[in-house]
Every structure is written in C-alpha cells, then in structure tokens.
C-alpha positions as CSV (number, residue, x, y, z in Angstrom):
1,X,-4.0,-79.5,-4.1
2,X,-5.3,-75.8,-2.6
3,X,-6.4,-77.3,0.4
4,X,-2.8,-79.4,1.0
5,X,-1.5,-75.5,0.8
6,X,-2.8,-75.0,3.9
7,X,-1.9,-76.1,7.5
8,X,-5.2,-76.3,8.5
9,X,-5.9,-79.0,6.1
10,X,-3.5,-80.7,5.3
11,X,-4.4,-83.6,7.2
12,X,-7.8,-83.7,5.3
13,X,-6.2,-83.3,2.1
14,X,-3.3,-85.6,2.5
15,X,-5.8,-88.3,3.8
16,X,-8.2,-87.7,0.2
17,X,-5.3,-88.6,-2.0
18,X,-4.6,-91.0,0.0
19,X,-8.1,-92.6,-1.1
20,X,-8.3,-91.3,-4.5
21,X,-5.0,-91.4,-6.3
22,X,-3.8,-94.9,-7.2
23,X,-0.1,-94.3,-6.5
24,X,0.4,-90.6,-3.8
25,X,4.0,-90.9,-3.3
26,X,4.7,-87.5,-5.2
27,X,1.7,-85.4,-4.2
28,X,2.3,-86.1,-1.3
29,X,5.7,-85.3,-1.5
30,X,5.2,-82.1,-3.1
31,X,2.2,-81.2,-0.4
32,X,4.8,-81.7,2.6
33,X,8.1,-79.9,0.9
34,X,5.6,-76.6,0.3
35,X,4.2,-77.0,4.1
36,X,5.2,-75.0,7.2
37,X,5.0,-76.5,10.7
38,X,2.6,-78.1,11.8
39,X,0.8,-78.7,8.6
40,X,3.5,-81.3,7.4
41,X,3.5,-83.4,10.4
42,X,0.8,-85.3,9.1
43,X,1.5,-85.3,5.4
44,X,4.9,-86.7,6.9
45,X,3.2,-89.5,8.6
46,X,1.3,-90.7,5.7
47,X,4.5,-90.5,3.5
48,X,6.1,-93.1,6.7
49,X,3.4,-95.0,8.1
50,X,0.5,-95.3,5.2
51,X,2.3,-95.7,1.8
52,X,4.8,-97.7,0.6
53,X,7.8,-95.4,-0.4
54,X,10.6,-98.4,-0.2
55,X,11.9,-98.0,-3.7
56,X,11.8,-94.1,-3.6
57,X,14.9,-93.2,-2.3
58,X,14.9,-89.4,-3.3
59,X,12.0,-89.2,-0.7
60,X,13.9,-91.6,1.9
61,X,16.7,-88.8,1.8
62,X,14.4,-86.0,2.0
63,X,12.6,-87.5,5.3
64,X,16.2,-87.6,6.6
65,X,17.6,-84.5,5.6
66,X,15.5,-82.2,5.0
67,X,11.9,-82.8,6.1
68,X,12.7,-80.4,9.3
69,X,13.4,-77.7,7.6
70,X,11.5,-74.7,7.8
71,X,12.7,-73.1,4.5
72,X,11.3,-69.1,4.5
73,X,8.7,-69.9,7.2
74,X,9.0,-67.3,10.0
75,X,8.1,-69.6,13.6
76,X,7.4,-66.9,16.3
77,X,7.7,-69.5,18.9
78,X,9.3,-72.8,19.1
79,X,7.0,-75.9,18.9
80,X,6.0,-78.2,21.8
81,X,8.8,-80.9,22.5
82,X,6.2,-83.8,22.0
83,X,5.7,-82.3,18.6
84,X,9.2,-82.4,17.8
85,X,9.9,-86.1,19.1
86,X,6.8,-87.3,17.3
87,X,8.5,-85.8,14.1
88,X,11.5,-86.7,14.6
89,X,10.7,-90.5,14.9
90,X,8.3,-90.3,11.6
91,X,11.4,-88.8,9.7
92,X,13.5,-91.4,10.9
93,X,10.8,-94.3,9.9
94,X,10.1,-92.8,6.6
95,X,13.4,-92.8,5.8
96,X,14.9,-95.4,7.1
97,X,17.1,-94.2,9.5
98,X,18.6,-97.4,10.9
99,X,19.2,-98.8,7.0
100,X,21.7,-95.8,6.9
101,X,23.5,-97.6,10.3
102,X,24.1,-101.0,9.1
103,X,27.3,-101.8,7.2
104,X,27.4,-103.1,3.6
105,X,29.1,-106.3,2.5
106,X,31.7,-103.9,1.2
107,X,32.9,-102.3,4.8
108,X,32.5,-105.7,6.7
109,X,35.8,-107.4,4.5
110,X,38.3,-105.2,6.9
C-alpha cells in the first residue's frame, strides 16, 4: 500500500491488487479517498470499470459525492478539461449515476 500513496503509482499499484487480492473493493477504496489529483483517476477507474462494486453502496455514494474532492490537497493550477470530463463520467459509472434518476415503484403511484 506505500506505492498506492503516491500519484506516481498509483496506477501500478491499483492494477497489482487488482491481480493479487481476491476481493479489492476496499483497498482500493481506501488507496483513492487518501489520493490527490491525478493519482486517483485511475484508482477511480478500476473501482468503475474493472471490479464489481454493485452491492457496495457506501462506495456507489462516495463515487458520486465525494470522489472529486480534493480534501487538504493544495492544486496550484487547475487540471486539463479532458481530465475532468473523463473523471467526471467514471464517477458517474461507478456510482451509478442514472440508478439515482429513475423513479421507484413508490413515486410512480401519484
């Protein structure tokens, strides 16, 4: 887990547990929350595109609500606009953006 400190390789890293732990969900997790920009990016897309995180709502909600946030991280510049879209559409993949959109049984009986 030193290495998935790091922005530098955190693609490396998140990619090795990807391989050698049976079930990643919360390393990875952990790995993306303690990341800066742009070291989560791909720690996020692993979370949305490479594991199965369905039945982990917590993380769902976290992609939504909080995966862009930059916590105490100082950012001297802002980042490059097809950085942000490409984030921006694995946050709302990972946690199922358009789920949150459609109505229940409950709401449709108007």
């Amino acid at each position: 887990m030193l290495f998935g400190r790091s922005d530098v390789f955190a693609y490396y890293a998140g990619f090795a547990l990807l391989g050698l732990v049976e079930d990643p969900v919360d390393l990875l997790w952990k790995m993306a929350r303690d990341l800066t920009w742009p070291g989560r990016l791909p720690v996020l897309e692993f979370l949305s595109c490479d594991i199965d995180i369905d039945d982990r709502a917590d993380v769902q909600d976290w992609l939504l609500r909080h995966a862009w946030s930059h916590g105490d991280a100082r950012i001297d510049e802002p980042p490059d606009i097809k950085f942000v879209q490409e984030g921006a559409l694995v946050c709302a993949q990972g946690g199922k953006l358009l789920r949150q959109f459609r109505p229940t049984k409950s709401t449709t009986n108007c």
